[in-house]
N, C-alpha and C positions, 0 to 999 in steps of 0.2 A: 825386809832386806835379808834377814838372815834366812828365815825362813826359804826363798830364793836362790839364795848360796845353796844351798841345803840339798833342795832339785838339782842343778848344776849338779850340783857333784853326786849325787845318785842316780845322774845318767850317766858320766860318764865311769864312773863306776859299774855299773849294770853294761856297759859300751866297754870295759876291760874283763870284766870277765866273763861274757857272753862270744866272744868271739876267738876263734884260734889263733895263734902263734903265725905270723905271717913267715918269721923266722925259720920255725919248725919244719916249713912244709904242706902244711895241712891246710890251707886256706888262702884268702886274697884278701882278707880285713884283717889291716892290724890294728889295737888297741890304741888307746889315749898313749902309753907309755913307749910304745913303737914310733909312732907318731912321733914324739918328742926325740926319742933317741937318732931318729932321720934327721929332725930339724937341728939338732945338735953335727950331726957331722957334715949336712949339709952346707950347715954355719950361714947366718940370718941375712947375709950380705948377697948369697947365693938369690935367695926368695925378694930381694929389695930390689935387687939390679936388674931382674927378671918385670917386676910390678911395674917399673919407672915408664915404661914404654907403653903400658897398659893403661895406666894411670895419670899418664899425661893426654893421651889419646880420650878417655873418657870424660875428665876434667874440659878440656873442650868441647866435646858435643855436650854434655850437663850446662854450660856454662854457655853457649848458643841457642842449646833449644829454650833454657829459660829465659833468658833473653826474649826472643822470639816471644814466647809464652805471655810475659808478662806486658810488650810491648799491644799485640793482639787485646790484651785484656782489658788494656787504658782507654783502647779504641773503642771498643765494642761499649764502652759501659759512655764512652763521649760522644758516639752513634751506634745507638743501639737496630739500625738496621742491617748493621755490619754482621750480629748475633751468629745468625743462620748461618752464613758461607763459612762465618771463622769456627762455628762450634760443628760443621760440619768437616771442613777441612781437618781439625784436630780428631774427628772418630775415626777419619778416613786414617790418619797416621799412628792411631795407635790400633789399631785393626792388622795394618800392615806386618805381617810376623817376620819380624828379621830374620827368621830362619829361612824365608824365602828369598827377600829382597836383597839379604846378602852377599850371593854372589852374582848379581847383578852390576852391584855396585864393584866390587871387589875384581870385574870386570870393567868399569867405566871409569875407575879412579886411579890413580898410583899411591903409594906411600901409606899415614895412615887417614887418608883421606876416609876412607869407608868405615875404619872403625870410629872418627868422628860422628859420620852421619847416623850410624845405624846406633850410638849412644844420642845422639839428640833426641832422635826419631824416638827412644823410650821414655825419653822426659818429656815431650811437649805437650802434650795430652791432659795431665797430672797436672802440671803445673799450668794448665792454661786455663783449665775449670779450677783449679785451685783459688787462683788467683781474683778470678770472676767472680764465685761464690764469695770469698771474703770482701770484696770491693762491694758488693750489692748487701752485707749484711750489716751494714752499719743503720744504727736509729733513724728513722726518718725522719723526726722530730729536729734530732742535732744538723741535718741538712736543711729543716723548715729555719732553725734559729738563723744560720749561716748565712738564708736566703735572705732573712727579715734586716738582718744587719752591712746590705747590699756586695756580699761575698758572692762572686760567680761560681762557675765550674772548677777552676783551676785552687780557689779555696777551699771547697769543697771536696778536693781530690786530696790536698794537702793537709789540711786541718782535721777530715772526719774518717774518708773514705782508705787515705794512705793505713792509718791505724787501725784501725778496722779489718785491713785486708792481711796485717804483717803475721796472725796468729796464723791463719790460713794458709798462706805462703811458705812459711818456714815448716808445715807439714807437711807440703806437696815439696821443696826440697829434700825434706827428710828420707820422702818414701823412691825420691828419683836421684838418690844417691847411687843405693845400689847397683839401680837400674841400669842407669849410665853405666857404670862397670859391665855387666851382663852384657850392654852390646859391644866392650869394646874386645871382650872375651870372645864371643861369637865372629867377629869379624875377623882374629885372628886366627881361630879356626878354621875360618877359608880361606889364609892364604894371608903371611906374614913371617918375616924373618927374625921378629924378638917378639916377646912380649911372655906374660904368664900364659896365655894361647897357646903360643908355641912349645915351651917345657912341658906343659899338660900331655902334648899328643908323645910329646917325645918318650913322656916317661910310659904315657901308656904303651906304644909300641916295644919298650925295651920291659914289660912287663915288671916295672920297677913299681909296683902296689905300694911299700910304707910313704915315697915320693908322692904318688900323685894324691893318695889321702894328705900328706902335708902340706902339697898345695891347695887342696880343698878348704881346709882347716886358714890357713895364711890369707887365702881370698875372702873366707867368711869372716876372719877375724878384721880387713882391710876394711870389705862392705857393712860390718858391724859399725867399727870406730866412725867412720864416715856417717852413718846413721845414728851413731850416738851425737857424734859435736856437731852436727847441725840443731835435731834436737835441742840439746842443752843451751847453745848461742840463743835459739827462739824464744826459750824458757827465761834463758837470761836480759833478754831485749824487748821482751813481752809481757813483764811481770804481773800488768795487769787482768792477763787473759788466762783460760784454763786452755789445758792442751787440748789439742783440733786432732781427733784420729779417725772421724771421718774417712770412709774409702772414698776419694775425693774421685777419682774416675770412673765413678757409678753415682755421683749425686746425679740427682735430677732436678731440674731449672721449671721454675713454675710455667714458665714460658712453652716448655717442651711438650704441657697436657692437651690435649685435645678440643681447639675450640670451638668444635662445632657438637658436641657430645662426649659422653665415655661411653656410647654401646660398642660391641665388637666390632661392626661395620665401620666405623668412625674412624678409632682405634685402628684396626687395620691399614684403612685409607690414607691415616697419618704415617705410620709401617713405611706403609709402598713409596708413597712420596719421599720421606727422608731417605729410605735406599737408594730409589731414583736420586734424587740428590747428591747421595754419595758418589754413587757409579759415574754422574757425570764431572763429578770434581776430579774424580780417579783421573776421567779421559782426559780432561782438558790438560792435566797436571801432568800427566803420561807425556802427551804429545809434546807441551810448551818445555818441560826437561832437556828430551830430547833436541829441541830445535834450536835451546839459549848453550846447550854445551856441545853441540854439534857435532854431536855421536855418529861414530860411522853407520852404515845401514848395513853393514855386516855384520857392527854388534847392536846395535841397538833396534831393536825392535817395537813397530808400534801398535796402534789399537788394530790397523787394516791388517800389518801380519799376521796378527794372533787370529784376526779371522780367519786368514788363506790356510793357517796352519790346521784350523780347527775343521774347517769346510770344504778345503781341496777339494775336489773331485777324485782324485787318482788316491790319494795318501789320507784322506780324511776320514773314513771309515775307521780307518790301523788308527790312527791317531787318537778320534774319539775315545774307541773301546779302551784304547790304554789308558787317555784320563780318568773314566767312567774310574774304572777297575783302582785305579792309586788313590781317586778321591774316595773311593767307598772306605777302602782302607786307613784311610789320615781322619776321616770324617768319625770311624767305628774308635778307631784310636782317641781321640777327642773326643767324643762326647764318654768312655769309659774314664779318664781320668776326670770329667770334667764331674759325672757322677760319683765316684770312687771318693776325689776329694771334697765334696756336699756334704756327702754321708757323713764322712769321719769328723768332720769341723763340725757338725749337727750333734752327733754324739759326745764330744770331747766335749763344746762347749755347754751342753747338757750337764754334764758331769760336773763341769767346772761350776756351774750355778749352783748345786745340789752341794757341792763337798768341797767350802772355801777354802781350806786348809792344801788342795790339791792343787786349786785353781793359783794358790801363793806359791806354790814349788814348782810348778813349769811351766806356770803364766810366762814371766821371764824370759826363761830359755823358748820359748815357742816364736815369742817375736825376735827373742834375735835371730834364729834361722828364718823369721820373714827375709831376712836381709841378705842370706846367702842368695846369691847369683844362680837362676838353673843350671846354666851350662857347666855349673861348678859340681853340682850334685850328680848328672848323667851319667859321668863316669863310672863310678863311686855306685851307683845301684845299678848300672850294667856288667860291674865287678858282681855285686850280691844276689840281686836278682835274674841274671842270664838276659835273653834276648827275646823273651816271648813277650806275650799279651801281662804278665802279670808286673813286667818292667815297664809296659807303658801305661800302666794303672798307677805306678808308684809314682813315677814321673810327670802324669798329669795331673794326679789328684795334690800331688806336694805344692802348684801353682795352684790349683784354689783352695786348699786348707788352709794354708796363713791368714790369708786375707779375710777368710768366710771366718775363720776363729776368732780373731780379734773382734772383728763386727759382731759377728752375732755374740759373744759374750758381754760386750757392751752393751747389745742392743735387750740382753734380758733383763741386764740389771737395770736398765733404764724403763722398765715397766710399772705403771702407775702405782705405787701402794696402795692406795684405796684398792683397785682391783682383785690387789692380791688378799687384802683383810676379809674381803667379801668371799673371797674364796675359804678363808680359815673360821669364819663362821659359822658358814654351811658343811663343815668338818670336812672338807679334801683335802686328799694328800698332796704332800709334796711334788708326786710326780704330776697329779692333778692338775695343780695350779700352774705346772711348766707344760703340761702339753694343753690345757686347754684355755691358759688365756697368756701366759708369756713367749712361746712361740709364735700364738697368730699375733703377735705385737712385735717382731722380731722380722717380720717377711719383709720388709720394704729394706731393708739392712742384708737379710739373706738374696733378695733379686741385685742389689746394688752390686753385692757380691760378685752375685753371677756376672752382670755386664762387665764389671771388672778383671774377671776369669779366663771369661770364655773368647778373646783373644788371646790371653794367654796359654788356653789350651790348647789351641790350634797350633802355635807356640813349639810349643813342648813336646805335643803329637809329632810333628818334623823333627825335633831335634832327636827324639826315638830313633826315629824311622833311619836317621841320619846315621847316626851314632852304633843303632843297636839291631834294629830288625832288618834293614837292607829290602824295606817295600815302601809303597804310598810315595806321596807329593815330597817328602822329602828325599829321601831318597835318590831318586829320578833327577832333583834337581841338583844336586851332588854331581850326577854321570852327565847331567845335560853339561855341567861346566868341563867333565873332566872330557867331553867326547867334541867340543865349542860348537853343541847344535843349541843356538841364541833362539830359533824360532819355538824351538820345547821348553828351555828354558825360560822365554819371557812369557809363553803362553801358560804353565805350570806356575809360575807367579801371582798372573792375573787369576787362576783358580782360586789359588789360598788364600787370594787376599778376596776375592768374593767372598767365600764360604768365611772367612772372618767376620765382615762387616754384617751377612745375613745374619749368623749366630749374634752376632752384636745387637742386632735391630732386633728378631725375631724372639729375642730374652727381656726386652722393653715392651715387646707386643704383651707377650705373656703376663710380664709387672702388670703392664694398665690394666688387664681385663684381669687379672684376681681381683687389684686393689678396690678398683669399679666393684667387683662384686663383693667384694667385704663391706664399700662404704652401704651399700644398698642392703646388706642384711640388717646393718647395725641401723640405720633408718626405718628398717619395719616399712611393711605394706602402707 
């Protein structure tokens, strides 16, 4: 604990005196003590009154989509043929980059109807697998007794399976805490008359720097405490379990392996079909939206539009090339953050293995900036970083470093002793023993990662593009709302949410054919 404390305060330490006088002139980053000196004249009632509208907005979609989530999740496991369409439907949704979808909606809804959905839409996914995995991880045995002493389904859901699932549960609310914040942030960023959204822009526009870092700080510190007391209530309500921190939107379901092989062809086969799958949930869900909320056809656009837009004759040519050109851009932007942040969660957590004493001083604070919100941080390193490629490195790799750090430092320590003693026998070093047998026992944690990720960095990549660089799929869809061409705009949509769902799929193809090929060395000819 102390130890802990200790980090905390030698970064922000290191974070005051590393940085210039925002006072002075010299700079855009003020200090911890700047920071504070704002939130003092600011006065705390300022940042409350501001949050209520955010935080009430988020509070409902968190509080729907889990809903939703957990109701999917009783079913699925009461008919398990249901599996497929609802664990498809939830990829499809968290695939979906609110940075696209957003002002979509923010077009289709009034009030704060959009910042509700586009906070569900970040929880339902997490908590949908969340809930599934903990429902399915209960003893079989204590369902065999339950059966033996003529207790049906609804016993068995109540007595073994509820229990079972609540450790689980309470850590996919944990992690869709945040979340839910994130999109109701996002959503007032396209277009909202209160909320922390809206002071955000204002402060940036009035280049008021010590403000909008203290709104940074106020939001992280909102989306912390939120992810502390869920947390803690689980720990408290759950005494019997150990914590669940599992990246729960990258498990994989035994169900999901390949039944007809693990060779690549197979493997693949399965790929194509689940995307197929996807793309047709997309459309059906596209179309049936449209036709239950009776959107005009001036704004609402459907599957056939997006074709006439993309294939014209006259205008289709102009049209493609420009997508081509914005996706290469969004696509190049993402996949560097999405490496950028690999690397460094690879290395960090390396280190963190190797020199416990490090890993107790900013273990801590690392996860609690899991819980900062991105749309929180963009600003804030578009201030430090400028507006090129090395801001959209910072900005995507900060969405998969949390997540890849905690895991994979988990996942090293959870590497068999026996393996590691056998390594200390045959005299290897240290670093030995971590790159040649605690890493490849870390991969299935490091891919989880990724699946986890690489929506997010699609993510992220937009909200760059948005915010900072002024090219790519975000961008575009910024001007498509501000110029109301619906037919670029909903077709610039359907791109990002493609190229989501492939990266999504096309990171599980990857998983199975390493994992296939690991299990097959470790078997010997």
């Amino acid at each position: 604990m102390l130890v802990g404390l200790a980090g905390s305060a030698l970064l922000l330490l290191l974070w005051q005196v590393g940085v210039d006088d925002v006072y002075s002139g010299r700079g855009t980053i003020p200090g911890p003590l700047q920071v504070a000196r704002q939130f003092h004249t600011d006065g705390i009632q300022f940042y409350l009154s501001s949050a209520v509208p955010t935080l009430r907005t988020a509070f409902e979609g968190w509080l729907g989509g889990n809903l939703l989530a957990v109701a999917l999740a009783l079913a699925v496991v009461g008919l398990p043929a249901l599996e497929k369409p609802v664990m498809q439907l939830g990829a499809v949704s968290y695939c979906v980059p609110i940075v696209a979808i957003g002002p979509v909606l923010i077009v289709l809804f009034n009030g704060g109807t959009p910042q509700m959905i586009l906070s569900g839409l970040s929880v339902f996914f997490i908590t949908l697998v969340g809930t599934l995995t903990g429902l399915r991880s209960v003893d079989p045995a204590l369902l065999d007794s339950i059966h033996t002493f003529g207790g049906g389904p609804m016993a068995k859901l109540v007595e073994a399976r509820s229990r079972a699932c609540l450790p689980y549960l309470f850590a996919a609310l944990r992690v869709t805490a945040p979340a839910s914040i994130l999109g109701s942030i996002v959503g007032e960023f396209m277009g909202a008359e209160r909320g922390l959204g809206v002071v955000w822009i204002n402060s940036q526009q009035a280049m008021n720097y010590p403000r909008t870092w203290a709104l940074a700080v106020f939001t992280a510190a909102v989306a912390g405490l939120a992810y502390l007391l869920i947390g803690l209530g689980g720990h408290r309500l759950t005494p019997w379990a150990r914590e669940t921190h599992s990246n729960l939107a990258g498990e994989t379901l035994e169900r999901s392996a390949p039944r007809w092989g693990t060779g690549s062809l197979a493997v693949a086969l399965q790929v194509l079909l689940s995307a197929a799958a996807s793309l047709g949930i997309v459309l059906l869900a596209w179309a049936f939206l449209l036709k239950v909320f009776h959107v005009s056809p001036f704004i609402g656009k459907g599957p056939a539009d997006v074709w006439a837009y993309v294939f014209d004759p006259d205008s289709g040519p102009e049209n493609r090339a420009a997508l081509l050109g914005e996706s290469a851009v969004s696509l190049r932007d993402a996949f560097l953050g999405l490496g950028a942040g690999t690397v460094a969660a690879l290395l960090v957590a390396s280190l963190f293995n190797m020199v416990p004493t490090v890993r107790q001083m900013l273990m801590g604070p690392a996860i609690t900036l899991q819980s900062v919100p991105l749309v929180a941080m963009t600003p804030l390193i578009v201030l430090v970083f400028g507006r090129d490629l090395l801001a959209i490195a910072v900005i995507g790799g900060i969405v998969t470093f949390f997540p890849t750090l905690v895991n994979l430092t988990l996942a090293l320590d959870r590497t068999p002793r026996d393996a590691i003693d056998l390594m200390r026998v045959f005299g290897a070093s240290r670093l030995d023993t971590l790159r040649n047998v605690q890493v490849p026992n870390a991969l299935p944690a490091l891919f989880a990662s990724l699946r986890v990720a690489s929506p997010l960095a699609i993510t992220g990549a937009m909200l760059a593009e948005w915010l900072a660089t002024g090219s790519g799929l975000g961008f575009s869809i910024a001007s498509d709302v501000a110029t109301s061409d619906y037919a670029a705009l909903w077709t610039r949509v359907a791109v990002a949410t493609l190229f989501s769902l492939l990266l999504y799929q096309g990171i599980g193809y990857v998983e199975q054919l390493t994992m296939a090929r690991i299990l097959e060395v470790r078997r010997g000819p």
